[in-house]
C-alpha positions, 0 to 999 in steps of 0.5 A: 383158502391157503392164503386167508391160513397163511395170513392168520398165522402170520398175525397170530405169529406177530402178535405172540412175538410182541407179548413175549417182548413185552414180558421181556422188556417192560418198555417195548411198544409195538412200533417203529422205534422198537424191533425184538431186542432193538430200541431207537434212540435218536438219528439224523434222518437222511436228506433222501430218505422218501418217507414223511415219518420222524427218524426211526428203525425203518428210515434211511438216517445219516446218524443213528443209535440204537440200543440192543437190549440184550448186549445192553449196549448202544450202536451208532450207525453212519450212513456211508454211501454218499459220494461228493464231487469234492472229495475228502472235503465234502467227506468231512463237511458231511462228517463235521456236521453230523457231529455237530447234530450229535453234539446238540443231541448230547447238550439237549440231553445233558450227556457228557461230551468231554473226554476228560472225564472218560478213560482211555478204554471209551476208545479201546474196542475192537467195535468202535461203534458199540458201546455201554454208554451215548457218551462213550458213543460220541467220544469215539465218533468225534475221535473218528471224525478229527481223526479222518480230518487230520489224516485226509484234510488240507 
């Protein structure tokens, strides 16, 4: 009997979560790419992950942005825990095509992709990996991965 409550507050708890996002935020769907204040954008699914669904909160992803509804700002996640045989190099093979992948992405989109037509500030944050813009996202990942390249590459 515990167990039947339990379980029916839960659903009921669940389900007054969902209407009040709703009212909060008019796009949120009840799904995987939506969780309270986070919104999925886009990610490059790891080679690893085991499930068979699309990139989403719940996969394991190499590359990822998610929008935090209420800071009103983009997150870029980057999966770190690989090690390669090879070092430094394989590090920034893996790297390099990740920004190749959200390189496609910002084409396909039409999102800016050049620094010239940023400011310097795209890269003055104390959270490099959070921004008010994709495009301001990709800057500071390509800024990191040439970064990485010139400092640990041959």
């Amino acid at each position: 009997m515990f167990w039947r409550i339990r379980m029916l507050y839960l659903k009921l708890r669940s389900k007054l979560y969902a209407y009040k996002m709703k009212r909060k935020y008019p796009d949120y769907i009840e799904d995987e790419y939506n969780y309270g204040d986070l919104k999925f954008i886009w990610g490059v699914k790891s080679w690893d992950d085991l499930t068979s669904k699309d990139a989403n909160l719940y996969t394991m992803n190499d590359l990822d942005i998610i929008y935090d509804r209420e800071e009103k700002e983009y997150m870029l996640g980057i999966e770190t825990i690989y090690s390669f045989d090879n070092g430094n190099e394989g590090e920034i093979k893996y790297l390099e095509g990740l920004l190749d992948k959200f390189a496609e992405y910002m084409n396909e989109n039409e999102y800016t992709t050049t620094q010239d037509k940023l400011c310097l500030t795209c890269i003055e944050s104390s959270e490099p990996w959070r921004a008010e813009t994709i495009s301001e996202l990709y800057i500071r990942f390509k800024i990191f991965v040439d970064g990485y390249k010139s400092v640990f590459g041959e």
